[in-house]
C-alpha positions in Angstrom: 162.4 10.7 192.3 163.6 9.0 189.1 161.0 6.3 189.6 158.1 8.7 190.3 158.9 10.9 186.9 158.7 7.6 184.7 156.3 6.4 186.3 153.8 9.4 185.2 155.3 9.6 182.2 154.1 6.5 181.6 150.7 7.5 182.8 149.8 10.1 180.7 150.7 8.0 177.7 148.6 5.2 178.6 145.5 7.9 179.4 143.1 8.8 177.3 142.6 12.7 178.7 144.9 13.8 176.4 142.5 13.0 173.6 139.4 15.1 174.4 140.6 18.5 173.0 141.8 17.1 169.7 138.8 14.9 169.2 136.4 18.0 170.3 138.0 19.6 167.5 137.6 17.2 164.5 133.9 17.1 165.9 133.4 20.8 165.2 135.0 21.2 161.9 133.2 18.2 160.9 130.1 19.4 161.7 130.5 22.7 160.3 131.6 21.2 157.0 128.4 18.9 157.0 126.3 22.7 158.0 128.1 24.5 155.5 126.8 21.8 152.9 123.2 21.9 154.2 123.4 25.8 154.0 124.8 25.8 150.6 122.5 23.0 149.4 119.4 25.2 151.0 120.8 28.1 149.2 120.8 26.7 145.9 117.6 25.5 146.3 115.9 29.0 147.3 117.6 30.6 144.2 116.2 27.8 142.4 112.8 28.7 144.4 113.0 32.4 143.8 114.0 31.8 139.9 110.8 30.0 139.9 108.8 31.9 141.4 110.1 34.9 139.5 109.7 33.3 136.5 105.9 32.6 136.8 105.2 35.7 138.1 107.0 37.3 134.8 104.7 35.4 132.3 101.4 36.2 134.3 103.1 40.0 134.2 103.3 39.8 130.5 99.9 37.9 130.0 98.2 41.3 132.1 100.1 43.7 130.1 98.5 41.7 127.1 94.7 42.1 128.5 95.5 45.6 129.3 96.6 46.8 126.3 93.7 44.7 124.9 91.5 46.5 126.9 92.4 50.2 125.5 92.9 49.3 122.3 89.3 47.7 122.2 88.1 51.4 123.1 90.0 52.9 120.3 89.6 50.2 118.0 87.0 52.3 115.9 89.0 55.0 115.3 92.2 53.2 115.1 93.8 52.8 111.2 96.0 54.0 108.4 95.2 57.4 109.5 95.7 56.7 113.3 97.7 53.9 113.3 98.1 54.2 117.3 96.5 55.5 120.9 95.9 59.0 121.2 97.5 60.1 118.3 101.0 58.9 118.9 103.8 58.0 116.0 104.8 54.8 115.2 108.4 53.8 114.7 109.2 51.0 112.4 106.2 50.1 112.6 105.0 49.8 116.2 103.7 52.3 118.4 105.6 53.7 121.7 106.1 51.0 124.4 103.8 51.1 127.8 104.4 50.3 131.4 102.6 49.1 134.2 103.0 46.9 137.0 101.0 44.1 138.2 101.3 42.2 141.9 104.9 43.6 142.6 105.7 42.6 139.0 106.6 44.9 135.7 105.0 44.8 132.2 105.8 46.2 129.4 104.3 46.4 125.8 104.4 47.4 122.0 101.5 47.2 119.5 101.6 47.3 116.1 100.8 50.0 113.8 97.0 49.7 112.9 96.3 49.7 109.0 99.4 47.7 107.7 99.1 44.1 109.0 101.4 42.6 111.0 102.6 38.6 112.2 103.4 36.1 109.5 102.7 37.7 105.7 101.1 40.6 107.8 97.4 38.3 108.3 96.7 40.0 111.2 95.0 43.6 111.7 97.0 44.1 114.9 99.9 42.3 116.9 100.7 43.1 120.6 104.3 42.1 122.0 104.5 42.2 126.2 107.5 41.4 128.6 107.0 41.2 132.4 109.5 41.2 134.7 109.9 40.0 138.2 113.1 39.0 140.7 115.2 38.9 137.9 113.3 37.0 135.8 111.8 38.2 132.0 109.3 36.6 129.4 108.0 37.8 127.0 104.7 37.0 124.7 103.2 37.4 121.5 99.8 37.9 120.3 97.8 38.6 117.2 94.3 40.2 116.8 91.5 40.6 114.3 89.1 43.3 114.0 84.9 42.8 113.5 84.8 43.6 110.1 88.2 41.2 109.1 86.8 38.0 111.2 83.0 38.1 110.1 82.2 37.9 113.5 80.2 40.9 114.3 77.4 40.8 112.7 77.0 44.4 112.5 77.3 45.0 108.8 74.4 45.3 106.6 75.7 42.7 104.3 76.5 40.8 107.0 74.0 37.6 106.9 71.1 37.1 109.4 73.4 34.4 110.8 76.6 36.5 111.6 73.5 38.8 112.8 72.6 36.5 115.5 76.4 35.1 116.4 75.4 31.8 114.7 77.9 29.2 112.7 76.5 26.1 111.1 80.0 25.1 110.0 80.8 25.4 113.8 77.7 23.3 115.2 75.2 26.2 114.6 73.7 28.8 116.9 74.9 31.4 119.6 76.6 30.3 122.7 74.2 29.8 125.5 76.5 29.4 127.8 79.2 32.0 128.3 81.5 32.7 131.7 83.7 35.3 130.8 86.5 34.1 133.2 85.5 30.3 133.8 82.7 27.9 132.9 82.2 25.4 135.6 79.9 22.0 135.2 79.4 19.1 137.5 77.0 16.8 138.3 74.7 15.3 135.4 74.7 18.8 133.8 72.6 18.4 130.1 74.6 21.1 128.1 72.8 21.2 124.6 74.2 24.2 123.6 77.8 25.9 122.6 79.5 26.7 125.2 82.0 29.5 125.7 84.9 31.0 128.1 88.2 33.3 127.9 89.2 31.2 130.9 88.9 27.1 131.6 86.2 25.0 131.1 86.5 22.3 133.8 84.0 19.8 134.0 83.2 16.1 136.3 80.7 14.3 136.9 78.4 12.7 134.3 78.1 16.6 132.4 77.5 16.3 128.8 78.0 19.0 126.5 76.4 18.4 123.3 77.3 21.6 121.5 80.7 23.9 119.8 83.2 24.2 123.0 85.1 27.7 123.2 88.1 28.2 125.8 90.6 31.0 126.4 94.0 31.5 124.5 96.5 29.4 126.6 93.9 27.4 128.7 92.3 24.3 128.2 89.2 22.1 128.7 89.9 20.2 131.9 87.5 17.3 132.4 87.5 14.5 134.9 85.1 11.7 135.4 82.7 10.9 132.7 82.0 14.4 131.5 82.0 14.3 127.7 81.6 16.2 124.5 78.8 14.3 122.0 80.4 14.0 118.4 80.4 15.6 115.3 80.8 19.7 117.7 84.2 21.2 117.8 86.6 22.6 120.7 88.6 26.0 119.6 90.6 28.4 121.2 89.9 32.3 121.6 88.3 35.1 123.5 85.2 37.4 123.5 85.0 40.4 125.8 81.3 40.6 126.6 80.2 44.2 126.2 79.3 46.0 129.3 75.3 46.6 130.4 76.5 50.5 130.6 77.3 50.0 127.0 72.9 49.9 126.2 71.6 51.0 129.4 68.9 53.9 128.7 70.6 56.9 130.0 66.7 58.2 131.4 66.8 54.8 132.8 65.8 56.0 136.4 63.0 58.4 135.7 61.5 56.5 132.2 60.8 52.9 133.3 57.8 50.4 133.6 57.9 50.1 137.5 54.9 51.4 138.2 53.1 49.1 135.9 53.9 46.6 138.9 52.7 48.9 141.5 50.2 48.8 143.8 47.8 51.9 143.1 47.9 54.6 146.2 45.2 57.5 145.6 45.3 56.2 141.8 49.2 56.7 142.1 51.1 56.1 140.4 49.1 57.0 137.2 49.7 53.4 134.9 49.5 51.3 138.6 49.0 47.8 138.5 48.6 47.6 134.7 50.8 44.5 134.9 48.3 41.2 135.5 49.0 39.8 138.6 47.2 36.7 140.0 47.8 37.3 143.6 46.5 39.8 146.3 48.0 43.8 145.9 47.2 44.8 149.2 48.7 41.6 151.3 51.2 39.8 148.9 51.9 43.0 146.3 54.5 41.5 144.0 57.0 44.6 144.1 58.3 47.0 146.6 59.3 50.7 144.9 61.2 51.1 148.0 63.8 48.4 147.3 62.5 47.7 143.9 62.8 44.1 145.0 60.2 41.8 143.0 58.9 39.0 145.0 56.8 35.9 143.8 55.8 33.2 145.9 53.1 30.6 146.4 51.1 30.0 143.3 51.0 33.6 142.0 51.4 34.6 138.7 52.8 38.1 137.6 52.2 39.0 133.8 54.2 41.8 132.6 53.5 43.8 129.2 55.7 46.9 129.8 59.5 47.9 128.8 62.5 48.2 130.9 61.9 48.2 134.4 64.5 49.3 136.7 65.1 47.1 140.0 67.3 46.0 142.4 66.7 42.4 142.3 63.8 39.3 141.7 63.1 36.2 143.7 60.5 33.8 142.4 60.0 30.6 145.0 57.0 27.8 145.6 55.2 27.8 142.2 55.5 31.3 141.3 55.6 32.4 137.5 56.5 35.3 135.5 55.3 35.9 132.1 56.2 38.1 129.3 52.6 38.7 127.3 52.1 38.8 123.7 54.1 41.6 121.8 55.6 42.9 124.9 59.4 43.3 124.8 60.7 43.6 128.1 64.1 44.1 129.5 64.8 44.0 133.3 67.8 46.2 134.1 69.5 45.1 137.8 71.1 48.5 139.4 74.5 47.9 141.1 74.8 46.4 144.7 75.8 49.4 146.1 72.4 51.2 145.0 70.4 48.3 146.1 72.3 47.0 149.5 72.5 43.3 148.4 74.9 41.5 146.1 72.3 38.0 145.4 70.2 39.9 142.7 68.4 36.9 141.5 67.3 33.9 143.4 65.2 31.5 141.5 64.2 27.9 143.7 61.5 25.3 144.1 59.0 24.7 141.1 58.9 28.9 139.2 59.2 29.5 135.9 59.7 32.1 133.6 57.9 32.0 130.3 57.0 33.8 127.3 53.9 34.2 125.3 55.6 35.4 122.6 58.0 32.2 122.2 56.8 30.2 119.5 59.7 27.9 118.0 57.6 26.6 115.4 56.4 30.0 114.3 60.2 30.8 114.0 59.1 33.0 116.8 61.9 33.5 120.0 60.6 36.3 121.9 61.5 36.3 125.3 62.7 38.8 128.9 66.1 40.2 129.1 67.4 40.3 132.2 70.6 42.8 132.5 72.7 42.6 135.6 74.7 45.8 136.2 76.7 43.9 139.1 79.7 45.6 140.3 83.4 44.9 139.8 83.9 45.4 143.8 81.4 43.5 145.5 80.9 39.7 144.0 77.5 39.8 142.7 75.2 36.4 141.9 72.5 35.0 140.1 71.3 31.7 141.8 69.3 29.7 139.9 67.4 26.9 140.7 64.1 25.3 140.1 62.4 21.2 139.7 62.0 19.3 136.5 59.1 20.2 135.8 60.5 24.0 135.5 61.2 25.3 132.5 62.9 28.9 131.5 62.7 31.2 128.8 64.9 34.2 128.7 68.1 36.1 128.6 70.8 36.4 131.7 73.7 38.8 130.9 76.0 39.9 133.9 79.7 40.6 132.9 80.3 41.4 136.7 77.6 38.5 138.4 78.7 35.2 139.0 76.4 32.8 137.8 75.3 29.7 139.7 72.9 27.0 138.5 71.4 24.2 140.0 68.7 21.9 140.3 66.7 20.2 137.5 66.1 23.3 135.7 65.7 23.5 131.8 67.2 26.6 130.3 66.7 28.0 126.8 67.9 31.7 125.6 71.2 32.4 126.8 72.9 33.2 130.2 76.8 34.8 130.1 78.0 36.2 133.2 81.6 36.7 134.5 81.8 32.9 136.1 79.2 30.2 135.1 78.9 27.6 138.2 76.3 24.6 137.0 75.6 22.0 138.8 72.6 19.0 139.8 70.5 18.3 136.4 70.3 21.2 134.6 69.4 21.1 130.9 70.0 24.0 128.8 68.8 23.7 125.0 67.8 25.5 122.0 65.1 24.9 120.0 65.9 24.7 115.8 66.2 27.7 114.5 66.8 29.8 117.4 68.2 33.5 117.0 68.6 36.0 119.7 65.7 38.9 119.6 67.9 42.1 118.4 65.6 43.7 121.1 67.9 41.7 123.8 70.8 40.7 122.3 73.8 42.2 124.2 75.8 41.9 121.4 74.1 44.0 118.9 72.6 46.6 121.7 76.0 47.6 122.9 76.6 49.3 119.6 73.8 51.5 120.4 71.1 51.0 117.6 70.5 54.6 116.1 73.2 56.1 118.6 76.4 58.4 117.7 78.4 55.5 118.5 76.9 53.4 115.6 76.6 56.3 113.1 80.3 56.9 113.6 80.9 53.1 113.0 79.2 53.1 110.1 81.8 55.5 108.3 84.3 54.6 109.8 87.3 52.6 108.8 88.3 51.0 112.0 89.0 48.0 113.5 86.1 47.3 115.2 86.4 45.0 118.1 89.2 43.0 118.4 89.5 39.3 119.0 93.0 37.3 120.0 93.6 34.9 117.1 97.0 33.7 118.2 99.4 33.4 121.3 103.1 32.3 121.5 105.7 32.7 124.1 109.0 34.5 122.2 112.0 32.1 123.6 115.1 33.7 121.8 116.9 36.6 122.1 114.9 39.9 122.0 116.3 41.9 118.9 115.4 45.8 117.6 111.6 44.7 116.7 109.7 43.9 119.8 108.7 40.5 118.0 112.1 38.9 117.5 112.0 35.4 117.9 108.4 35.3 118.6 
């Protein structure tokens, strides 16, 4: 009995059963110490994540409480000054006016602007400052920026001692002349793009390919030229920072617009209906290839016809010009072509130009000093993304004015361009050229600029007594990095 109990004894020593619980056991804990580490590690790494990502969202927070304060203060801006130093009448406090809130994309903004009529930013050089802090997931920045009104920067031209060169937009110590080119948001250019004029953007200008811009180069506050490739900018032009809110089409659009237009110059005549029917010179057939419907006031060009129009503003929906179509502006005419919305006209493309059309003016004679040409003025919409496509051979050749704060631009082909076209987004690619000849001035009769003052209106006539700002244009942008203080721009 002895024998037997030693003899197990000796058994379970020697065996390794005995092991399995113990061992089972360091297992777990050490693999829960090696997950706790993992969790931790992923932990800290989506704090880290959400800092991030709550720190981006904060400064594109405090950039749109920027543009929106921006934006209101542009509509007061003419009444704004000592005697109204803020929006809608309200009192400053050492010397800013009451704070606003808004949110953007889940994220806050707030901001503070300056008192108008006292100056404000470094030695008070500025006729307006704007302070904004967003906010999101715990995170806060805040920004800095400065404005100057028309009448302090010279860049309005509306004054009558203003010179005819501030008139037209034009800078010879900048490179000379008006921007041709102008995407509100972004100026895109690819390919072997020929840029021979300034161009100009609140956004990027990106560029690739073999596009050369051979002209003054504008980008936004806080972007940036980004260029890849061989794209280039010729010597001797400059590349400067700043913004220009393109006036909106509503701004000049003839309130009798609808009823008072040249449409039925272009016409076909129906029991001598209507009564100035097919006054416009048209090349082509009336009865079988009529070169405008009144229904959709769609005009339509194809083939080798030729449509001559002499009127004023006509009111359509949208143009297509293909094959070796032309439309020409005659002698002394000033025409404007005003493009109603998308959701009058039930399409968004409102101009489609391709294959060897042009669009020409009898009246433009560079060496007469003589610029006449079309405007065209796109309504577009800011719900439903309207275009322009543009197109056309080498051997094309345009003369006129595109203007579509709310139409996205594209251009391509082998095109060559003179006037100016601004829209919301310039897209350009293939060979386009775009040029201006010397001396080249925008007709007041189509320049946007001047028009959305309202020649003769009670806008203008208020402006012209009045004190205000005029419209205001950033100057200067800074992220403030210290600790916020009892001014909103402490350590900005």
């Amino acid at each position: 009995m002895t024998l037997s109990l030693r003899h197990r004894l000796r058994q379970a020593l020697a065996s390794e059963r005995g092991m399995a619980l113990p061992t089972a056991l360091f297992a777990t804990i050490a693999a829960l110490g090696l997950g706790g580490a993992a969790v931790l590690s992923s932990v800290d790494v989506q704090q880290g994540s959400k800092r991030d990502s709550g720190s981006k969202s904060a400064i594109a927070a405090a950039d749109a409480g920027v543009n929106v304060a921006m934006m209101r203060l542009n509509r007061g801006a003419e009444e704004l000054g000592e005697e109204e130093p803020c929006l809608e009448g309200a009192e400053p406090v050492e010397g800013w006016c009451p704070p606003e809130f808004g949110t953007v994309g889940g994220a806050e903004y707030t901001y503070q602007a300056s008192a108008a009529g006292s100056g404000c930013g470094e030695s008070g050089a500025y006729d307006l400052c704007v302070v904004a802090t967003g906010s999101a997931n715990g995170a806060s920045r805040r920004v800095f920026v400065s404005f100057l009104g028309q009448s302090s920067s010279g860049s309005g031209g509306s004054s009558e001692e203003g010179s005819e060169e501030e008139e037209s937009g034009s800078s010879e110590e900048s490179g000379g002349g008006v921007e041709g080119l102008v995407g509100e948001d972004e100026v895109v250019l690819s390919g072997n793009a020929d840029v021979r004029v300034n161009v100009g953007t609140n956004g990027n200008l990106v560029s690739s390919g073999n596009a050369t811009i051979c002209g003054d180069i504008r980008h936004g506050i806080g972007k940036e030229w980004v260029k890849t490739q061989n794209s280039t900018q010729c010597s001797g032009y400059d590349e400067t920072e700043g913004s220009q809110t393109l006036p909106s089409v509503y701004s000049f659009l003839p309130s009798d617009i609808e009823t008072n237009n040249s449409n039925g110059r272009i016409t076909k005549c129906s029991g001598g209906e209507p009564p100035e029917c097919q006054q416009d010179s048209y090349n082509g057939n009336w009865s079988s290839t009529k070169p405008f419907n009144p229904d959709t006031r769609r005009i339509s060009l194809s083939g080798n016809t030729t449509l001559t129009v002499g009127g004023g503003d006509y009111w359509i929906c949208s143009m297509s010009l293909s094959g070796n179509s032309q439309l020409i502006m005659a002698e002394g005419a000033q025409v404007r072509f005003f493009f109603d919305t998308p959701e009058n006209c039930n399409t968004s493309n409102q101009i489609s130009l391709s294959g060897n059309n042009a669009i020409t003016a009898t009246g433009y004679q560079p060496g007469d000093s003589a610029f006449d040409m079309p405007g065209f003025f796109l309504l577009g919409s800011p719900n439903i993304a309207t275009q322009a496509n543009l197109s056309g051979n080498y051997s094309t050749s345009h003369e006129f004015v595109i203007y579509g704060p709310d139409t996205i631009i594209n251009i391509s082909g082998n095109a060559t361009f003179k006037g100016v076209i601004a829209g919301k987004q310039i897209n350009v690619s293939g060979n386009g050229k775009f040029e201006h000849d010397d001396g080249f001035s925008l007709p007041p009769s189509i320049d946007p600029w001047s028009l959305s003052g309202g020649e003769g209106s009670e806008s203008s006539e208020e402006a012209e007594g009045s004190s205000g700002l005029g419209v205001l244009t950033p100057q200067f942008y800074v992220e403030c990095t210290g600790p916020a203080g009892a001014a909103p721009d402490t350590s900005c």
